[in-house]
C-alpha positions in Angstrom: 54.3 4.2 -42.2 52.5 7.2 -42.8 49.0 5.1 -42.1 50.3 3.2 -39.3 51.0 6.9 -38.1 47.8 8.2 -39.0 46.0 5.0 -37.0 47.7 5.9 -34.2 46.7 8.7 -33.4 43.3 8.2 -34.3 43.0 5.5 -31.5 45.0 8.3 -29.4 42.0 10.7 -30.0 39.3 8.4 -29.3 40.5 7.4 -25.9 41.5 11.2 -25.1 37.8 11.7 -25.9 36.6 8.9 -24.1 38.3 9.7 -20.9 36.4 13.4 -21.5 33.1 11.9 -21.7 33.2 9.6 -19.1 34.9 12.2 -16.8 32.3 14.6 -17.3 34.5 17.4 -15.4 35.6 20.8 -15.5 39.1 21.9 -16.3 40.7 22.2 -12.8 38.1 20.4 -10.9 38.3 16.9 -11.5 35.0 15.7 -10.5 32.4 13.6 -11.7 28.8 15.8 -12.9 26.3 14.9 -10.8 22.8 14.3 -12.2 19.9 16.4 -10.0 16.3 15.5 -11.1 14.0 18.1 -10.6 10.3 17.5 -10.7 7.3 20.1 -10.7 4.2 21.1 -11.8 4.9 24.4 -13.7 3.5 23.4 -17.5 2.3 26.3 -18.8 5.0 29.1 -19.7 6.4 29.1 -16.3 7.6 26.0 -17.2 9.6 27.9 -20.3 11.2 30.2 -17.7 12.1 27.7 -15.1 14.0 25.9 -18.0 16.2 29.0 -18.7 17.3 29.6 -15.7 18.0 25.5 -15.3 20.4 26.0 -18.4 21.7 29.5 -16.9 23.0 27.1 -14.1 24.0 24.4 -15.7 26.3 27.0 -17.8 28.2 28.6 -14.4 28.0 25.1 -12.8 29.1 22.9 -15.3 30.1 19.9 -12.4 26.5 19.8 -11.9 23.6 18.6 -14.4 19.6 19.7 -13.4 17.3 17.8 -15.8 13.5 19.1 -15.3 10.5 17.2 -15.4 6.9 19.0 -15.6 3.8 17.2 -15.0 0.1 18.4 -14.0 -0.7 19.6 -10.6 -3.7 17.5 -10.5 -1.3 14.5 -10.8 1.9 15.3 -9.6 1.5 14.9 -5.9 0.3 11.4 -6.4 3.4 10.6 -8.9 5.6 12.2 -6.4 4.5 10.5 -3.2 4.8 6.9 -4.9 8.4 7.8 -6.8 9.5 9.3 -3.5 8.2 6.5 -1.1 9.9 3.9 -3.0 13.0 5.6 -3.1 12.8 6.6 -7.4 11.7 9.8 -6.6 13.3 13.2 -7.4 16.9 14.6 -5.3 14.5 17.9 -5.6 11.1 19.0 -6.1 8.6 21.5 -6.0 5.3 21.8 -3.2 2.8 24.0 -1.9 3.0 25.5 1.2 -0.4 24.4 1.6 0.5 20.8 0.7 3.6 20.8 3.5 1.7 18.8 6.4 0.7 16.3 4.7 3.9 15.7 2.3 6.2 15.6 5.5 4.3 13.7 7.5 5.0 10.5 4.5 8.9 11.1 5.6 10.1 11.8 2.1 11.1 15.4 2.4 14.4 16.3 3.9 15.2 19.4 6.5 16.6 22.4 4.7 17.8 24.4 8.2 21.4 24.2 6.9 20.4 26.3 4.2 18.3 28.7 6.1 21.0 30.3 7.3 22.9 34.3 6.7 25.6 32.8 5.1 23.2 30.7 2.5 19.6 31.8 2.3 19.4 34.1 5.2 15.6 33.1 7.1 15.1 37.0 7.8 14.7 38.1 4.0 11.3 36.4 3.7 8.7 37.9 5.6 7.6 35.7 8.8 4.2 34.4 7.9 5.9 33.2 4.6 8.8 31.5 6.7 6.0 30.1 9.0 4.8 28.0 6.6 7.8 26.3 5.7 9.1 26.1 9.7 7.9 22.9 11.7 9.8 22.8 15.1 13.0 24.5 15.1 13.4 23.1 12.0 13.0 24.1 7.8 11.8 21.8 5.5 12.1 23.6 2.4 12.7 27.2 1.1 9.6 29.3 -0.2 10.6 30.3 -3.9 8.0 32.7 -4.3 4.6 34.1 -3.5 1.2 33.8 -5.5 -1.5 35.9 -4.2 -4.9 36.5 -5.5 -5.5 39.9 -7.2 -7.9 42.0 -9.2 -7.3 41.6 -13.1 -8.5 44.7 -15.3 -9.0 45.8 -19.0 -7.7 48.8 -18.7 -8.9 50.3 -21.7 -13.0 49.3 -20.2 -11.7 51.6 -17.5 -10.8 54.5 -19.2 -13.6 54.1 -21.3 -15.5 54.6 -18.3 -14.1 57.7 -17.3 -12.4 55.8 -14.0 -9.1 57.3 -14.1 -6.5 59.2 -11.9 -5.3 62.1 -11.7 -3.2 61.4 -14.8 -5.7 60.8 -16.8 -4.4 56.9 -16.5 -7.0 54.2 -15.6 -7.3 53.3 -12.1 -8.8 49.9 -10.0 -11.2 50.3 -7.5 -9.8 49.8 -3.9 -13.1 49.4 -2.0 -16.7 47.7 -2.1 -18.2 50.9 -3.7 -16.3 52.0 -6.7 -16.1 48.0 -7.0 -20.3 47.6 -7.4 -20.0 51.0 -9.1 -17.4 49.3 -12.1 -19.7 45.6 -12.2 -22.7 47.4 -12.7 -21.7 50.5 -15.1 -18.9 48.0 -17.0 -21.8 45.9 -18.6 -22.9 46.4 -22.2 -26.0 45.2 -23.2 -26.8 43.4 -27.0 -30.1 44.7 -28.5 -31.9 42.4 -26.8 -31.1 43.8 -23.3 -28.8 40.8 -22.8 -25.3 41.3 -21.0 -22.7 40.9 -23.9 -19.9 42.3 -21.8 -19.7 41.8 -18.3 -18.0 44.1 -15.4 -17.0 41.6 -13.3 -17.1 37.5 -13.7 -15.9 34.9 -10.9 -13.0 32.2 -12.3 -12.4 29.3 -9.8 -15.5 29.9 -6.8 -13.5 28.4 -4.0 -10.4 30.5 -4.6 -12.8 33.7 -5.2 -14.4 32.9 -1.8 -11.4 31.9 0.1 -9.3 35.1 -0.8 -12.6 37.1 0.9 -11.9 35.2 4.3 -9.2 37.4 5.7 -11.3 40.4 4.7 -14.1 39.3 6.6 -11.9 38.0 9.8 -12.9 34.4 8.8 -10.8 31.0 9.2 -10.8 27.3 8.6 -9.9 25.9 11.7 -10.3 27.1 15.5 -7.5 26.9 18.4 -7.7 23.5 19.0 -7.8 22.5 15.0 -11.2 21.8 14.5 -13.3 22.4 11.3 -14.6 26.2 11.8 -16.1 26.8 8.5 -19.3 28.0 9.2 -17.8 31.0 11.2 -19.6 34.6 10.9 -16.5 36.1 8.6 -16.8 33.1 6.2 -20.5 33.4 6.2 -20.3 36.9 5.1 -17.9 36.2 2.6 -19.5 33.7 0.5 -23.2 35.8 1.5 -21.6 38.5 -0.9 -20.7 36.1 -3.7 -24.1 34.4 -3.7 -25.8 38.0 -4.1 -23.5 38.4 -7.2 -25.0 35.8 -8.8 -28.4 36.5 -6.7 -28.6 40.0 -8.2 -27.5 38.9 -11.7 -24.0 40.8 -11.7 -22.1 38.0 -13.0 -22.9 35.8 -15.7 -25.3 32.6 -14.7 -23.4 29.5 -13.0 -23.1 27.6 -16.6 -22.2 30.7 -18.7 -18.5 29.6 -18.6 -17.2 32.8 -19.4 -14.8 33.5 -16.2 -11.1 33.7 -16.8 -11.7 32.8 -20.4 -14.3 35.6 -21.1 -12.0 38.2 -19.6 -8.9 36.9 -22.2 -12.3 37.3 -25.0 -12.8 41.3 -23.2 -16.5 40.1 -22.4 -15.3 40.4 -18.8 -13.8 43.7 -17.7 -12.3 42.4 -14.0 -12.1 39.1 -12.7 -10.1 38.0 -9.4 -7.3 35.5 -10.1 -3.5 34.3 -8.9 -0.6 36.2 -10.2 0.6 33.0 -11.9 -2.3 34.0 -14.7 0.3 36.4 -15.9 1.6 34.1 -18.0 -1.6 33.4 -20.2 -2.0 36.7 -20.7 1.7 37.4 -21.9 0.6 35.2 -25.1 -2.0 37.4 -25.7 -1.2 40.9 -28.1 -3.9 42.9 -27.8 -5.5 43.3 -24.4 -4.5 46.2 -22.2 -4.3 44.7 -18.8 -4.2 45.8 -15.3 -3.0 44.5 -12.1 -4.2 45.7 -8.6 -5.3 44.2 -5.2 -8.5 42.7 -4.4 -10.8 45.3 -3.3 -11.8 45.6 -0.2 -15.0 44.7 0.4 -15.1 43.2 3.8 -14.1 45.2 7.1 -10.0 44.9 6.1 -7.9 44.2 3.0 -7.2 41.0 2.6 -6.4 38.0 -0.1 -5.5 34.3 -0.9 -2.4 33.1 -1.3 0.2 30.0 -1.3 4.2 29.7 -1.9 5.8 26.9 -4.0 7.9 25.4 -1.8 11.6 23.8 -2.9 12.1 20.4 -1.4 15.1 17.7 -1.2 14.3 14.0 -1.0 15.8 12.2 2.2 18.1 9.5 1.3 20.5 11.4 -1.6 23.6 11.4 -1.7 26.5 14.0 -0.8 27.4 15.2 -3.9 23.3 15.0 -4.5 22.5 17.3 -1.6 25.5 19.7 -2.5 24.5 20.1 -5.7 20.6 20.2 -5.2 21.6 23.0 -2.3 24.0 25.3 -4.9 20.9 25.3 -7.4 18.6 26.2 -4.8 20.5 29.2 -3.6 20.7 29.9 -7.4 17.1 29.8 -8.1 16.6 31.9 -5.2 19.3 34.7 -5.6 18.0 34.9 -8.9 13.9 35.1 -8.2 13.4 38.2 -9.9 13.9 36.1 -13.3 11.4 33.4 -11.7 8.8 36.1 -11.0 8.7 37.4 -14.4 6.7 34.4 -15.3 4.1 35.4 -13.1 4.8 35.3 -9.3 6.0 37.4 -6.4 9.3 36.6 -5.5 9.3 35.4 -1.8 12.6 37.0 -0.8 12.3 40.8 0.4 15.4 41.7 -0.9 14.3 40.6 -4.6 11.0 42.4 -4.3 13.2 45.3 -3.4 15.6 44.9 -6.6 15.1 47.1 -9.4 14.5 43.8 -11.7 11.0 43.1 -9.7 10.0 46.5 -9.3 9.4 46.6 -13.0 7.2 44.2 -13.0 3.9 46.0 -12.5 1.5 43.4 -12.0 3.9 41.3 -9.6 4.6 44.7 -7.6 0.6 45.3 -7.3 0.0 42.2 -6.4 2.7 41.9 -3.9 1.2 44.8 -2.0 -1.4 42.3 -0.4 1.5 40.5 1.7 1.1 42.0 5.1 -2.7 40.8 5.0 -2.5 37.7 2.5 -4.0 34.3 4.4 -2.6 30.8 3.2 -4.4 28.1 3.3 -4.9 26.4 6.5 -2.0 24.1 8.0 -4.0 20.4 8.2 -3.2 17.4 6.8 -6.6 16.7 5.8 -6.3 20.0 3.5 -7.6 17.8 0.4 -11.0 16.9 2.5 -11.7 20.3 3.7 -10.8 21.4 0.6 -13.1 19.8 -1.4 -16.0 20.3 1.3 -15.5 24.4 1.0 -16.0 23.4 -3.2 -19.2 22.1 -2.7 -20.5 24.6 -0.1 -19.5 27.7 -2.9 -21.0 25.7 -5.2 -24.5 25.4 -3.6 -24.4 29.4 -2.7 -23.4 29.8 -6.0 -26.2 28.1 -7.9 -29.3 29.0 -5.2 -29.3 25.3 -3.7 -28.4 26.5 0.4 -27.6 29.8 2.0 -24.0 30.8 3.0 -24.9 29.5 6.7 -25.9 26.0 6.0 -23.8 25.4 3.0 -21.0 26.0 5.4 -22.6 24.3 8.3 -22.8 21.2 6.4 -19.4 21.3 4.7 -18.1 22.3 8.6 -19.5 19.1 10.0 -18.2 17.4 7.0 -14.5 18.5 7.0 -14.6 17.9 11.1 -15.2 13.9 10.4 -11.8 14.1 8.4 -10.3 15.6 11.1 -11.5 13.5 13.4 -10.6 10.5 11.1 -7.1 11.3 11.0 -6.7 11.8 14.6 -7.7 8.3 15.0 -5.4 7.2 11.9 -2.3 8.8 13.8 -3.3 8.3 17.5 -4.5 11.5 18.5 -2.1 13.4 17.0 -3.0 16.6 15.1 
């Protein structure tokens, strides 16, 4: 009897379990969990934060289950367009800004207006060029998670070495053209054979180096009408002062390869890079690092910068959408914790918080927002793109001059343009 007893409520136990499991609810709610997939690109240690706060949410919202899937920008768009396309693709996922035209246009991406509201995620904490690049129509197609400008990267103790300090005795960045050729020139240590084995200043990526110059210069992509204006005056002068870098031998030689990764080696004192660097540096434990704006060498401040943007697939369902919205909101209420990684948050509110503000090089870097220049709003951004890489390229190793490198890569990037027009039947 005892046994028979004992069986009993064995089998009793297992089903109470199995109804549990298959329930998958929370005490009071009585609801299925849904399942939102969430693809992006962030796999570096980004990646590490953006998985904490995932399981901070799945904690508080235990009806709900984000799973995360990280894969490489330089694959990811293609990998989301087929998925998405054919209907596999993510309830929610990460873009550029910059990437926005020519992701909505394949008819994958969902409008996000409900959420851009006061009572959600209200549109007039995020500063208006920021909300412009996520606003087509009267209508929102996704909500800008954060901010990543370009920005001057220092060793601060190459700096105090060199007597450039404040007040305080504490090192300082240079803020204009001058104390900025000052540094490059007096940061460099010579080897015994008069050979440059540190440098004061390297470039990382050329395009990005150049393009964060173009607001500083007044310079643009594209004209009123959306044509190809790369070879305009401001552009010119910007990439004109890059070549004389090299030119004048106050960066290391095209093929030296030092860059970004000479600056992590302190053979570089400054180099110009994205906030989202922050990161790499983070692993590193002995380099005194400092974080300030570009300097400004052209006739105005000015930088780079893009926004990841968060997306929702068309076709979901309810309890898809509802769930992809709440951890949305979430991500975004909580942005300080995203920043830490190594952006700006894109929310004023959060750059206000107490959280962001001690963040020092994600406060200096936010500084350049009033003046920061995206890049251009085309679908065609790849082409251009790639046209403004091989124009830096030929300043950069003595092949053209600024003028008819861009000229060429102008004429270039308008056939695109005018390529796509045709594609789409005259639409821009």
């Amino acid at each position: 009897m005892g046994i028979r007893v004992s069986i009993v409520l064995m089998i009793v136990a297992v089903l109470v379990l199995g109804i549990m499991r298959s329930d998958v609810s929370v005490a009071g709610i009585g609801r299925k969990q849904t399942q939102v997939n969430f693809w992006n690109g962030f796999t570096g240690p980004d990646g590490i934060t953006m998985l904490e706060l995932i399981r901070e949410f799945n904690k508080e919202n235990p009806d709900v289950r984000v799973s995360m899937q990280r894969m490489a920008w330089d694959t990811y768009y293609n990998k989301l367009m087929v998925a998405a396309l054919d209907g596999r693709g993510p309830e929610l996922f990460v873009v550029h800004a910059s990437t926005l035209p020519r992701m909505s246009r394949a008819g994958f991406i969902d409008w996000t207006t409900n959420l851009m509201q006061k009572s959600s995620i209200p549109p007039d904490d995020f500063d208006p060029y920021v909300l412009e690049q996520v606003k087509f129509g009267d209508e929102f197609i996704g909500v800008p998670l954060d901010i990543h400008p370009q920005g001057l990267y220092c060793n601060a103790d190459m700096l105090k070495a060199a007597g450039f300090v404040d007040a305080k005795g504490e090192p300082r960045a240079p803020v204009n053209k001058e104390e900025f050729l000052y540094l490059v020139k007096n940061l460099r240590k010579l080897d015994k054979s008069g050979n440059p084995e540190v440098w004061g200043f390297a470039l990382t990526m050329w395009r990005n180096n150049f393009q964060a110059l173009i607001p500083q210069f007044g310079g643009r992509y594209l004209d009123e009408n959306g044509n190809a204006d790369l070879d305009n005056p401001g552009n010119v002068a910007a990439l004109d002062f890059l070549g004389s870098l090299f030119k004048d031998h106050l960066v290391p030689p095209p093929d030296n390869g030092l860059g970004w990764v000479g600056y992590r080696q302190k053979k570089v004192a400054m180099v110009w890079d994205g906030v989202y660097m922050l990161g790499d540096i983070l692993r590193l434990q002995d380099l005194n690092y400092l974080g300030a704006p570009i300097p400004q060498i052209g006739p105005k401040p000015g930088t780079m910068a893009d926004s990841h943007v968060l997306c929702i697939r068309k076709g979901i369902n309810k309890d898809q959408r509802e769930s992809a919205e709440r951890f949305i909101k979430y991500l975004s209420k909580n942005s300080a914790k995203w920043a830490a990684a190594g952006q700006v948050a894109a929310r004023r509110s959060v750059r206000e918080s107490e959280d962001f503000k001690k963040l020092k090089l994600q406060l200096a870097f936010s500084k350049q927002i009033p003046y920061m220049m995206y890049p251009p709003r085309t679908p065609v951004l790849f082409e251009l793109t790639m046209e403004i890489d091989l124009a830096v390229e030929k300043v950069m190793r003595g092949r053209a001059t600024a003028a008819e490198a861009l000229k060429i890569a102008r004429a270039n990037a308008q056939k695109a343009i005018e390529r796509d027009r045709r594609e789409r039947g005259g639409a821009k």
